[in-house]
N, C-alpha and C positions, 0 to 999 in steps of 0.2 A: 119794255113789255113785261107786264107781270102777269106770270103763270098760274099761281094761288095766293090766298091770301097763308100772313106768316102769323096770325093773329099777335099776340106781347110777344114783343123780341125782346130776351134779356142776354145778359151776358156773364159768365162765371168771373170770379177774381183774376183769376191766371189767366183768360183770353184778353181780358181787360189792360192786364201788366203787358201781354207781349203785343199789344197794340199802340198802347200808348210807348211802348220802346221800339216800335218800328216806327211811331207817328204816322200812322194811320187810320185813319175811320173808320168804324166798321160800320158801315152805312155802304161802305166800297165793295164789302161782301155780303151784306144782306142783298143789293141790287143785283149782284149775279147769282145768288141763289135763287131768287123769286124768277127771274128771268129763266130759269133753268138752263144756266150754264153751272153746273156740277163740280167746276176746277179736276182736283186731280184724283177722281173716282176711279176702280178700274171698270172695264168696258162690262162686269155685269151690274156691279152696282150703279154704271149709266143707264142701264135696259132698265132695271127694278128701278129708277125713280121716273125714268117716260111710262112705265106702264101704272106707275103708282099716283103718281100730278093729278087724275082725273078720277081716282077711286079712292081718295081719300084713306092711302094708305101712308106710312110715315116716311118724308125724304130727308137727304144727308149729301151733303156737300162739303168739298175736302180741299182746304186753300193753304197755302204757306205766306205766312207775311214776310215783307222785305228783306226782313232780318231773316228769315228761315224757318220760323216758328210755323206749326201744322196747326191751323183750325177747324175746325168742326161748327158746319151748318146743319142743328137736327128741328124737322119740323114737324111738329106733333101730325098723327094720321088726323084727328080731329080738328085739326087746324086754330088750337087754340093757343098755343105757344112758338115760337123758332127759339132756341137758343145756341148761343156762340162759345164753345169749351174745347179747351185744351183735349186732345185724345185721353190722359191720362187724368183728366175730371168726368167722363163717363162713369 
């Protein structure tokens, strides 16, 4: 089920490196983001992206790959971009 649209999903160098070193898709976390499963948000930043899904305000979703590594799902308020980055590529 998807939620919104993610419009270009891109992905930074470093989300890229720690995906391809855990051997995973990130295709596995675009599909729970749009799905609005959030991963490991805490419970306000769960409230601000239900209240935000439908008012075209900006969402973010927070996963760890296999390996350990913390990604970051940001989706533009205008729904023109999603992109996949390392916390520390913000």
């Amino acid at each position: 089920m998807t939620r919104f649209e993610l419009g270009q999903v891109v992905a930074t160098p470093g989300a890229l490196a720690a995906l391809t070193d855990a051997n995973q898709d990130p295709q596995e976390f675009v599909t729970r983001h749009q799905s609005g499963d959030w991963g490991e948000v805490d419970e306000a930043d769960r409230k601000e992206n239900e209240f935000s899904v439908n008012r075209q305000l900006r969402l973010m979703s927070v996963y760890r790959t296999a390996k350990g590594v913390t990604l970051w799902l940001i989706t533009e308020a205008d729904r023109s971009a999603t992109t996949i980055l390392l916390p520390d590529e913000y």
